[in-house]
Gaussian input, Z-matrix of N, CA and C with variables (Angstrom, degrees):
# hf/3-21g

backbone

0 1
 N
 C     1     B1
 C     2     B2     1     A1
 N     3     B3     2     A2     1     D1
 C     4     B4     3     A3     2     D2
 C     5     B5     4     A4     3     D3
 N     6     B6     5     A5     4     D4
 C     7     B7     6     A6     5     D5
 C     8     B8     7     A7     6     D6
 N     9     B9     8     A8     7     D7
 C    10    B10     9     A9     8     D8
 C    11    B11    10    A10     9     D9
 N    12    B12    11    A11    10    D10
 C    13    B13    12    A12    11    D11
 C    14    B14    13    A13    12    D12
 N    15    B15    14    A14    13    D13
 C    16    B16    15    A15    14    D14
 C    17    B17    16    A16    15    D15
 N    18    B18    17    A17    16    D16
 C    19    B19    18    A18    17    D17
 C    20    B20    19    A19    18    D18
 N    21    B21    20    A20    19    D19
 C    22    B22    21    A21    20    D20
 C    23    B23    22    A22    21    D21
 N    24    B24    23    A23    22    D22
 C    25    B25    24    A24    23    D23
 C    26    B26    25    A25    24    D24
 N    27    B27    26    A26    25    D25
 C    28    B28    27    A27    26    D26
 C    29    B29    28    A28    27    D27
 N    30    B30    29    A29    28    D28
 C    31    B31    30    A30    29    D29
 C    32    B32    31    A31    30    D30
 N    33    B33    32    A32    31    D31
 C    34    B34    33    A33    32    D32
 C    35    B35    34    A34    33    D33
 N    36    B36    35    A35    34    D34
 C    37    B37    36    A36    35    D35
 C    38    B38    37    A37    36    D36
 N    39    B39    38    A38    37    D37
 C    40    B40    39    A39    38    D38
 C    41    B41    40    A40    39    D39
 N    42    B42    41    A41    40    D40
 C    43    B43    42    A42    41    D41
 C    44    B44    43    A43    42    D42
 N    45    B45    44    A44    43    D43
 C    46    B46    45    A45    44    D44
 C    47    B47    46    A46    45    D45
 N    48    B48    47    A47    46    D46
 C    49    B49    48    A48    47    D47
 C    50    B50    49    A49    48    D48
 N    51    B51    50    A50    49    D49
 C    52    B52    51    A51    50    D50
 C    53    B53    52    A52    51    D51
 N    54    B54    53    A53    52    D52
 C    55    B55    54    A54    53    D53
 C    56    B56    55    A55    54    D54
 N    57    B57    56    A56    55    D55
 C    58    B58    57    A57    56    D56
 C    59    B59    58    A58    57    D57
 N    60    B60    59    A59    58    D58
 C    61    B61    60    A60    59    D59
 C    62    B62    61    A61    60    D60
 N    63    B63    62    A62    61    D61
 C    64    B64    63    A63    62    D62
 C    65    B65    64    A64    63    D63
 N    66    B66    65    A65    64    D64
 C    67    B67    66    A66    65    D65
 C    68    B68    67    A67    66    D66
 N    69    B69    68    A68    67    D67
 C    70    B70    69    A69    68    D68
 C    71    B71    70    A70    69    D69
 N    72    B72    71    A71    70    D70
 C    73    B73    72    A72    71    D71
 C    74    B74    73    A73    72    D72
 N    75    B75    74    A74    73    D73
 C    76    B76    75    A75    74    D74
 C    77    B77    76    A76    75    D75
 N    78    B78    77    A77    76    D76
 C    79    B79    78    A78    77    D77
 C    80    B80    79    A79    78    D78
 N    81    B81    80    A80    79    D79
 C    82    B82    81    A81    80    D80
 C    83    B83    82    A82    81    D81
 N    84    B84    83    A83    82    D82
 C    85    B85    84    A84    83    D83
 C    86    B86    85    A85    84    D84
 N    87    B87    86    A86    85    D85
 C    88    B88    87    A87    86    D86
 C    89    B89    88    A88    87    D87
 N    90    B90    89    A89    88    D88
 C    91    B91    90    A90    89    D89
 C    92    B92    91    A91    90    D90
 N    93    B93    92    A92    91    D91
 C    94    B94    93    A93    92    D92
 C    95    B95    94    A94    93    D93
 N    96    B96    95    A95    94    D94
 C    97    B97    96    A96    95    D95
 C    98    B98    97    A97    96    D96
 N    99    B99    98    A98    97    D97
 C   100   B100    99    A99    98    D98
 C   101   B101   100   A100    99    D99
 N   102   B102   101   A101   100   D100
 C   103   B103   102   A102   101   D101
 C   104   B104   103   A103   102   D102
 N   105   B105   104   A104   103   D103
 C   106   B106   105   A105   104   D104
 C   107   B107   106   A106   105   D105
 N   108   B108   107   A107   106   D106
 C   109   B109   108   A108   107   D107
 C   110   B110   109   A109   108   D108
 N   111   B111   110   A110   109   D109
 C   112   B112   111   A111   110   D110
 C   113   B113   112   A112   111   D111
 N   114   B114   113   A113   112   D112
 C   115   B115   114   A114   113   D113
 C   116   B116   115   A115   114   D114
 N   117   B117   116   A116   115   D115
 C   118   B118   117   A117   116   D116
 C   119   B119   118   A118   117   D117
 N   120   B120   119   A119   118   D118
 C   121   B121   120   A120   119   D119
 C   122   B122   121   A121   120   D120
 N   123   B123   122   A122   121   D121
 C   124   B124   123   A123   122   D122
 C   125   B125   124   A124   123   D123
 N   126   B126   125   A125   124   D124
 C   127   B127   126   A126   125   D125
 C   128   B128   127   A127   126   D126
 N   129   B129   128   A128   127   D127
 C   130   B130   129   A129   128   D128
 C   131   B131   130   A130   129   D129
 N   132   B132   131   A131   130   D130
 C   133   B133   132   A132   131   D131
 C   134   B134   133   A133   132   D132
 N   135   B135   134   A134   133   D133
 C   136   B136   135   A135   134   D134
 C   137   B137   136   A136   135   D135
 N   138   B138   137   A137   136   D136
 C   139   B139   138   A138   137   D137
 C   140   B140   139   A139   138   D138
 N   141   B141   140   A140   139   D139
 C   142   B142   141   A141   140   D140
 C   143   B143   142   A142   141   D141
 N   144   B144   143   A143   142   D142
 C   145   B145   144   A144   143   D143
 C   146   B146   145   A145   144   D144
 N   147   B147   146   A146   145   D145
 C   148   B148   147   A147   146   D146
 C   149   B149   148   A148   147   D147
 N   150   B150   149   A149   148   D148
 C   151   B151   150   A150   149   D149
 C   152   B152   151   A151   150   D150
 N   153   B153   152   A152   151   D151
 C   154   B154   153   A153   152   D152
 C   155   B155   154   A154   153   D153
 N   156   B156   155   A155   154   D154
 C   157   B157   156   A156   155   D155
 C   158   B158   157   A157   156   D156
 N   159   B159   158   A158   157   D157
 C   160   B160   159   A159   158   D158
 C   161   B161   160   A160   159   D159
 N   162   B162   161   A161   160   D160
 C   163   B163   162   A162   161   D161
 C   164   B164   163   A163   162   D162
 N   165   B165   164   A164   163   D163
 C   166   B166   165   A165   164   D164
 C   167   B167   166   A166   165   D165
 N   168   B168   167   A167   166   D166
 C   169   B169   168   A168   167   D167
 C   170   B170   169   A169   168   D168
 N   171   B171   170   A170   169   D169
 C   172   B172   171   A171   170   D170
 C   173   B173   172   A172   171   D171
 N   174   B174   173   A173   172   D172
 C   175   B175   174   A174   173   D173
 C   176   B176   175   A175   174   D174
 N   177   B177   176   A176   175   D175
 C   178   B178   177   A177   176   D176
 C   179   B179   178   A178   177   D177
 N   180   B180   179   A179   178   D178
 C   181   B181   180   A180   179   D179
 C   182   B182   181   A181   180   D180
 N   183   B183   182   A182   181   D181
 C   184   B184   183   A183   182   D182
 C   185   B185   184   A184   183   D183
 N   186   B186   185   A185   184   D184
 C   187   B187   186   A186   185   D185
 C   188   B188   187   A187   186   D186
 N   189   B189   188   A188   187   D187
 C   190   B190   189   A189   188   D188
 C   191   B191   190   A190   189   D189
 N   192   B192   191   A191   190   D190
 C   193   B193   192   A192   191   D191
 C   194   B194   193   A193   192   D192
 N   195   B195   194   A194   193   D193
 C   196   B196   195   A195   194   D194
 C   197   B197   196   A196   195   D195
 N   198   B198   197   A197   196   D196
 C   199   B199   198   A198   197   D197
 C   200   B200   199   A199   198   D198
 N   201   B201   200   A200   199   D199
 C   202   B202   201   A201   200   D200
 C   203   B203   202   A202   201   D201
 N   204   B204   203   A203   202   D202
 C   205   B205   204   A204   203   D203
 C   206   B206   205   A205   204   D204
 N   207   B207   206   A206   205   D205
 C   208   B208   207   A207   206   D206
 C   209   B209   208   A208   207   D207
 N   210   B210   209   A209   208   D208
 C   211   B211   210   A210   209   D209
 C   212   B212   211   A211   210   D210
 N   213   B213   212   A212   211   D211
 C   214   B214   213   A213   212   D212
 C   215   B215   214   A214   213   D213
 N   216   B216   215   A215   214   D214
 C   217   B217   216   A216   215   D215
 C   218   B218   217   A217   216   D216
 N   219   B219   218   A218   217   D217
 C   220   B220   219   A219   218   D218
 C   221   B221   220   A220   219   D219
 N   222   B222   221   A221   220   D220
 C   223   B223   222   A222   221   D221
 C   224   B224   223   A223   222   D222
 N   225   B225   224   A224   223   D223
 C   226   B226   225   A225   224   D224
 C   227   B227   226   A226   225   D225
 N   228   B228   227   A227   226   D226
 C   229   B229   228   A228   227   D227
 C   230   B230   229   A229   228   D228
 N   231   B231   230   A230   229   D229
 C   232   B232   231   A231   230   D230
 C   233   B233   232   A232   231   D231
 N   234   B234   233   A233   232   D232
 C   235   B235   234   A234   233   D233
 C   236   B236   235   A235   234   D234
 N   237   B237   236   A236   235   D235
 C   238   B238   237   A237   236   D236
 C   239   B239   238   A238   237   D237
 N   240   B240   239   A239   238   D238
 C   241   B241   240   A240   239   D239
 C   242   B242   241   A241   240   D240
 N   243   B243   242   A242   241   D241
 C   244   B244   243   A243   242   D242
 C   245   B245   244   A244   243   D243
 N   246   B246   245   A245   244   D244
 C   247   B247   246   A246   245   D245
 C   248   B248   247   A247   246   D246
 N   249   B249   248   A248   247   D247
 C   250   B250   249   A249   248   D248
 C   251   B251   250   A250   249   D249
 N   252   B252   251   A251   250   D250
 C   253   B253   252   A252   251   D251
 C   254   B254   253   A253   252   D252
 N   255   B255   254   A254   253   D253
 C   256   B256   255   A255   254   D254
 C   257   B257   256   A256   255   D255
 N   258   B258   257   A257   256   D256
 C   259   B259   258   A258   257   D257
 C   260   B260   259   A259   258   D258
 N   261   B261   260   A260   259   D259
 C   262   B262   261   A261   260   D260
 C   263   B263   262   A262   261   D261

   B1=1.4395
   B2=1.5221
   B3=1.3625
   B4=1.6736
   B5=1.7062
   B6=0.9992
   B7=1.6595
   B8=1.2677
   B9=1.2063
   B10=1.2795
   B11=2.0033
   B12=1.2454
   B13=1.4836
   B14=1.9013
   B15=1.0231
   B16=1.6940
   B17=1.2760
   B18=1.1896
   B19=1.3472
   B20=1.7061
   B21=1.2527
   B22=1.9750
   B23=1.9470
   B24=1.2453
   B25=2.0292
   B26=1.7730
   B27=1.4884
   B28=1.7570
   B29=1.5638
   B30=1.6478
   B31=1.2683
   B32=1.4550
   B33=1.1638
   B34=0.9056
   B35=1.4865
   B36=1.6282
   B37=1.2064
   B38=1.7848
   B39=1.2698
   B40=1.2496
   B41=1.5812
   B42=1.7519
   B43=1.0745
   B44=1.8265
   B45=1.2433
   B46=1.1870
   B47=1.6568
   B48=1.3853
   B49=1.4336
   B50=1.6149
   B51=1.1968
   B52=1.4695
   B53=1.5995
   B54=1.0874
   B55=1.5889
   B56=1.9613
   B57=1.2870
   B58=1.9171
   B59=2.3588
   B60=1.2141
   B61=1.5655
   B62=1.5489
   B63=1.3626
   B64=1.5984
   B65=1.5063
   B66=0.9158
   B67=2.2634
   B68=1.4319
   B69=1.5074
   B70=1.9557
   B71=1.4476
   B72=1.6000
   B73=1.5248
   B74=1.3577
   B75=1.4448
   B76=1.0625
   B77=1.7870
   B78=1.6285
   B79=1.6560
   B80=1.9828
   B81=1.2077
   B82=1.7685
   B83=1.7824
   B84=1.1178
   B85=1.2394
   B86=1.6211
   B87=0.7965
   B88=1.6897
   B89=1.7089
   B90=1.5429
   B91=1.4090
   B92=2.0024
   B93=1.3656
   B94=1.5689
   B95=1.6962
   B96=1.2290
   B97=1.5049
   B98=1.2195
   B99=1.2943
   B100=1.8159
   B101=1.8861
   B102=1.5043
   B103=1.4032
   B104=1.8326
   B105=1.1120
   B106=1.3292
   B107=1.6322
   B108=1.4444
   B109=1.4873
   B110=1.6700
   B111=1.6039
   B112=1.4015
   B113=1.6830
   B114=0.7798
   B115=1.0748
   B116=1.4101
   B117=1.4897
   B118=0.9787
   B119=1.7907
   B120=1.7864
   B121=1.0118
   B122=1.8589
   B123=0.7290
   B124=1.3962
   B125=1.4502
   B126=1.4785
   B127=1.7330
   B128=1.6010
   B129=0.8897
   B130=1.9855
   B131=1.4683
   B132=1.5532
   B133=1.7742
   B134=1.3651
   B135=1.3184
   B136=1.0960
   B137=1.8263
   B138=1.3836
   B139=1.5627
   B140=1.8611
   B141=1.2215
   B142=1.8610
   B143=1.3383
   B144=1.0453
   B145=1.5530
   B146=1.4481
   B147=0.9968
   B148=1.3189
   B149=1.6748
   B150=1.3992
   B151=1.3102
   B152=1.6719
   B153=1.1780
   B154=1.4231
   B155=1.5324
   B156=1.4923
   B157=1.1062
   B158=1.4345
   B159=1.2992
   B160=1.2692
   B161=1.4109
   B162=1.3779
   B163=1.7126
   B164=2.1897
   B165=1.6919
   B166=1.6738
   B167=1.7001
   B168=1.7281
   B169=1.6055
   B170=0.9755
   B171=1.5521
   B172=1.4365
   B173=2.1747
   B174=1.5983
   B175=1.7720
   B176=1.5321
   B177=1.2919
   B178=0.9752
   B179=1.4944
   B180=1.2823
   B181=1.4597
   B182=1.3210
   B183=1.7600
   B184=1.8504
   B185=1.3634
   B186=1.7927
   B187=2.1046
   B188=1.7391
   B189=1.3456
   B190=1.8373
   B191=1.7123
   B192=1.3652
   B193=1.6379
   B194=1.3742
   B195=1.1432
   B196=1.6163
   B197=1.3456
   B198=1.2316
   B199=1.5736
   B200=1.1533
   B201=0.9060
   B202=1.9429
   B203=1.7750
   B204=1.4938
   B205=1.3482
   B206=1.5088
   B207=1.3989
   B208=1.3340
   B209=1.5458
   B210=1.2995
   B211=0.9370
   B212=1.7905
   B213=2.0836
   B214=1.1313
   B215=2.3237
   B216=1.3678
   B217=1.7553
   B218=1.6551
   B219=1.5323
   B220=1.5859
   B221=1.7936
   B222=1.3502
   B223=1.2831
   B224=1.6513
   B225=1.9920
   B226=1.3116
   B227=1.3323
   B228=1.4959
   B229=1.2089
   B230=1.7466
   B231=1.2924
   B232=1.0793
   B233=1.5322
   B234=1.2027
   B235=1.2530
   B236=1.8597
   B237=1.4751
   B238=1.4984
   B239=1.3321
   B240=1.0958
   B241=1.9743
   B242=1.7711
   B243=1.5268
   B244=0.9556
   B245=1.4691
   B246=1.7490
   B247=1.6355
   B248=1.5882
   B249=0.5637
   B250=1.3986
   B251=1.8372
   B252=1.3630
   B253=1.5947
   B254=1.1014
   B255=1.6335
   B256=1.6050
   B257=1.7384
   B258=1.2290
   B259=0.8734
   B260=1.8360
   B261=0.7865
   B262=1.9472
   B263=0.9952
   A1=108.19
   A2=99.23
   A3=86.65
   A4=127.21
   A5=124.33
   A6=131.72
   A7=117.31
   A8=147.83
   A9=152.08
   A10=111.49
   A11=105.65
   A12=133.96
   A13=110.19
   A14=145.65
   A15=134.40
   A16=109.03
   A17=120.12
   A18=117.97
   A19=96.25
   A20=94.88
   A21=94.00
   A22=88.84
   A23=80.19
   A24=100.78
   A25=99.97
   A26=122.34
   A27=89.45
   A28=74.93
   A29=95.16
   A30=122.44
   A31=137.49
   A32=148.53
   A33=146.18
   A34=146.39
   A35=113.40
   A36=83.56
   A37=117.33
   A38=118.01
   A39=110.10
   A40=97.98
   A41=114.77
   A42=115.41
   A43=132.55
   A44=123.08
   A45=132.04
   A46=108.22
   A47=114.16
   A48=124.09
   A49=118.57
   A50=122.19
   A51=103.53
   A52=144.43
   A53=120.00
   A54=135.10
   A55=86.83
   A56=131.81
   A57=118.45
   A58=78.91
   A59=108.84
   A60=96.07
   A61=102.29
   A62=129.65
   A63=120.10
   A64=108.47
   A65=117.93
   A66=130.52
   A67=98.17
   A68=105.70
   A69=110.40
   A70=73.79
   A71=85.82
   A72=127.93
   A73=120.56
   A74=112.98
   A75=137.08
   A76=94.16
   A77=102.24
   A78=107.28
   A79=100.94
   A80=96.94
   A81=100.46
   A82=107.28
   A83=133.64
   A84=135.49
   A85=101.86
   A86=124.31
   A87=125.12
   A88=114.20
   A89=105.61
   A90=84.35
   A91=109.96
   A92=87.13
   A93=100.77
   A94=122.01
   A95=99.17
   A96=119.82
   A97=114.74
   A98=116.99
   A99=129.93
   A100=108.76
   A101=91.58
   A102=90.20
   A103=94.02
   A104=135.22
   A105=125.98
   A106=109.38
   A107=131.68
   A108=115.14
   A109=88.80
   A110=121.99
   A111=122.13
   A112=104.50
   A113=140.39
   A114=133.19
   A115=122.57
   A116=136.21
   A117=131.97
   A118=125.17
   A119=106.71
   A120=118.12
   A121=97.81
   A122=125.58
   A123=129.82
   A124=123.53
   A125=99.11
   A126=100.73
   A127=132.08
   A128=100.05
   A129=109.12
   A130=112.48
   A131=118.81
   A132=116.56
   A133=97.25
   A134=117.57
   A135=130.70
   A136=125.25
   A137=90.99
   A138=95.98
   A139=101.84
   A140=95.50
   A141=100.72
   A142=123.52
   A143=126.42
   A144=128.52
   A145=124.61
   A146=151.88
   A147=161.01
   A148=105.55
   A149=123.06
   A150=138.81
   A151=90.52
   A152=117.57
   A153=109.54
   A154=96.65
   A155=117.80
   A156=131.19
   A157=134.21
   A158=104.89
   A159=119.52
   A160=158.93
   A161=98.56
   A162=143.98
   A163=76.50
   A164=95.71
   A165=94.05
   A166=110.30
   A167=110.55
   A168=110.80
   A169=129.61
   A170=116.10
   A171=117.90
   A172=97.02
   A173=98.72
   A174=83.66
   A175=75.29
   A176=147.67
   A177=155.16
   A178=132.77
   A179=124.91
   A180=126.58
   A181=118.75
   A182=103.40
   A183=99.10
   A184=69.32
   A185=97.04
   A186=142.39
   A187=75.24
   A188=123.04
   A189=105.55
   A190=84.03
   A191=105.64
   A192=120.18
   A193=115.02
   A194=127.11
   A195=141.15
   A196=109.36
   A197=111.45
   A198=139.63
   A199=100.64
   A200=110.69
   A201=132.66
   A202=101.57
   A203=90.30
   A204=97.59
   A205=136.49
   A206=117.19
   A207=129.59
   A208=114.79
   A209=136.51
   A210=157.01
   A211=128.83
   A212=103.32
   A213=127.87
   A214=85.09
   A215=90.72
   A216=81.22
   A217=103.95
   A218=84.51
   A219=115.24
   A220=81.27
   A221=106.80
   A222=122.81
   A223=100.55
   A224=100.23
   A225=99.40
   A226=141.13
   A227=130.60
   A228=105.36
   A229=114.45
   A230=122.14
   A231=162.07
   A232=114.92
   A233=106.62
   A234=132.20
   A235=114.20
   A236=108.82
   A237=124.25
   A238=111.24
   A239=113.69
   A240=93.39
   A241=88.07
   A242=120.28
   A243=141.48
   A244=118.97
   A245=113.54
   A246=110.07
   A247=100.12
   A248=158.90
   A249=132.34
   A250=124.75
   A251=123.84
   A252=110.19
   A253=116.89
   A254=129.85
   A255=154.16
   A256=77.61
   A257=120.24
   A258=148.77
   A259=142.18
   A260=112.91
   A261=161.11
   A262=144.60
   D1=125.65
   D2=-179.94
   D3=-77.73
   D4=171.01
   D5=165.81
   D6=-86.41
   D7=120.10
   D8=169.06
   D9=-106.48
   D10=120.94
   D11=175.30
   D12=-72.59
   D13=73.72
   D14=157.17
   D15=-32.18
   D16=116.34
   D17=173.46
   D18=-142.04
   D19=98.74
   D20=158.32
   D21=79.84
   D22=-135.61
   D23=175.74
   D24=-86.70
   D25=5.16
   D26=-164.78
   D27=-140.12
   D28=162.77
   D29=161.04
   D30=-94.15
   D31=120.51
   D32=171.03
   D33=-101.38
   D34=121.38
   D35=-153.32
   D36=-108.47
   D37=176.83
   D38=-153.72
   D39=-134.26
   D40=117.07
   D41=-179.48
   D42=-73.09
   D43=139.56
   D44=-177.86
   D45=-40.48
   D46=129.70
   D47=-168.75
   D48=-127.17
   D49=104.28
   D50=164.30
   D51=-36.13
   D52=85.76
   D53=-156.15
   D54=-27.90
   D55=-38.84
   D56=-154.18
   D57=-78.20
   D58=-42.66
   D59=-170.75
   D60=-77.33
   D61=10.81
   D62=153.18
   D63=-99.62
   D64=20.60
   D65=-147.75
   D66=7.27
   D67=66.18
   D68=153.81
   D69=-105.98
   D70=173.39
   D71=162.59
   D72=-167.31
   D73=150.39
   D74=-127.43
   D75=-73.80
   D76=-50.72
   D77=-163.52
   D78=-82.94
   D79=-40.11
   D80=-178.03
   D81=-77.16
   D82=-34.23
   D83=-147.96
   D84=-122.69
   D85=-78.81
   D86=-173.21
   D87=-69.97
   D88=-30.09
   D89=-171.05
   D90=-78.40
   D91=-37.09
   D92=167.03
   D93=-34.19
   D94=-59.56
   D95=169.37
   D96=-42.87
   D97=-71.89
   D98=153.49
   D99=-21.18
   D100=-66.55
   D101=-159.13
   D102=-65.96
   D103=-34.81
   D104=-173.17
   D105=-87.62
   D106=9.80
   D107=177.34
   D108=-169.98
   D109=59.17
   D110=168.79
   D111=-59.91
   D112=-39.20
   D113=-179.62
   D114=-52.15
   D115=0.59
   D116=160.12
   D117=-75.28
   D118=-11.85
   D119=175.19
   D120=-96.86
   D121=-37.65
   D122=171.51
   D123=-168.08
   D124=125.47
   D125=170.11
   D126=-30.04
   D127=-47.25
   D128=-169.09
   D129=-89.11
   D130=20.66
   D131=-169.61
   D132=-108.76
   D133=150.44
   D134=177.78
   D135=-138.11
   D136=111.35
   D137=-162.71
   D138=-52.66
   D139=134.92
   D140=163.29
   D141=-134.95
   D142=0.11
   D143=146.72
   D144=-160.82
   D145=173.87
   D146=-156.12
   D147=-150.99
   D148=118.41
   D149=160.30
   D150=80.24
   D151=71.64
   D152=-166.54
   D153=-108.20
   D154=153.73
   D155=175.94
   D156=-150.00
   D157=-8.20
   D158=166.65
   D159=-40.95
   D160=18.28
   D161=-136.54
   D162=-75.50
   D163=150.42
   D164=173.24
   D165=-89.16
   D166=-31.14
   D167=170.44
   D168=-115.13
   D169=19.29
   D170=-158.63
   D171=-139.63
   D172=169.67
   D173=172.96
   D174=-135.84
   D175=59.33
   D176=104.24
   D177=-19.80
   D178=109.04
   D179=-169.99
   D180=-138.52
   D181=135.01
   D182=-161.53
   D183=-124.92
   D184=153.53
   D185=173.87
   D186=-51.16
   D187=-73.17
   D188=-134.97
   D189=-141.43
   D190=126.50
   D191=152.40
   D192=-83.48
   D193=158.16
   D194=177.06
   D195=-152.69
   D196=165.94
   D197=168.81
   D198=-112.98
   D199=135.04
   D200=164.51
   D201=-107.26
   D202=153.38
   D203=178.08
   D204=-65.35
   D205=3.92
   D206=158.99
   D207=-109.02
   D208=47.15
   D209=-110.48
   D210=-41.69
   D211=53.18
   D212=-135.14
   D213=-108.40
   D214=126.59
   D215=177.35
   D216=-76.75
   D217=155.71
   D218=-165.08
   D219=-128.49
   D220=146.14
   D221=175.42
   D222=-156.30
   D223=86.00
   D224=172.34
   D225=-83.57
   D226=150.39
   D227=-146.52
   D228=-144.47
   D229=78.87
   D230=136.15
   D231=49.14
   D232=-46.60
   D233=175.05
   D234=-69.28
   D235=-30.95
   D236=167.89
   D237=-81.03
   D238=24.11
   D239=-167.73
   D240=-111.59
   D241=127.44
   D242=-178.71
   D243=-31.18
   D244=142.43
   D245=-172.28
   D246=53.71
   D247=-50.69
   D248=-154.30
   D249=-103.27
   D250=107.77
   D251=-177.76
   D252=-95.37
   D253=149.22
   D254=179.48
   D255=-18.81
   D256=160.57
   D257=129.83
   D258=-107.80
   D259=-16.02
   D260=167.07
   D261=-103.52

């Protein structure tokens, strides 16, 4: 999906980038980001743990837990966030 820039009257558009040739990454750079301003994916989430694993049948482990506003877990996931792929 591409990125589009507002600039003035025109748009600009901005090609898909490998997050290591922008030097983000996935575990130091984006999830952090997430965990410090979830609300850019949605208003009503609320971070509740980071690197969580605590699962009762599983050893399954997600970057960032959340609360959603029906108090339904969200486990966002870093690697989906537009233009940019895992690097890590």
């Amino acid at each position: 999906m591409p990125l589009y820039e507002i600039n003035g009257e025109h748009l600009r558009r901005h090609d898909a980038a490998r997050s290591a040739a922008l030097g983000l990454y996935e575990r130091k750079d984006l999830q952090r980001l997430l965990r410090n301003d979830i609300a850019v994916l949605s208003p009503d989430l609320l971070v509740v743990a980071e690197e969580f694993g605590n699962w009762e049948d599983s050893r399954h482990r997600v970057d960032l837990l959340a609360i959603g506003p029906h108090r339904q877990r969200i486990h966002p996931d870093e690697r989906l966030v537009p233009a940019v792929e895992s690097a890590d």
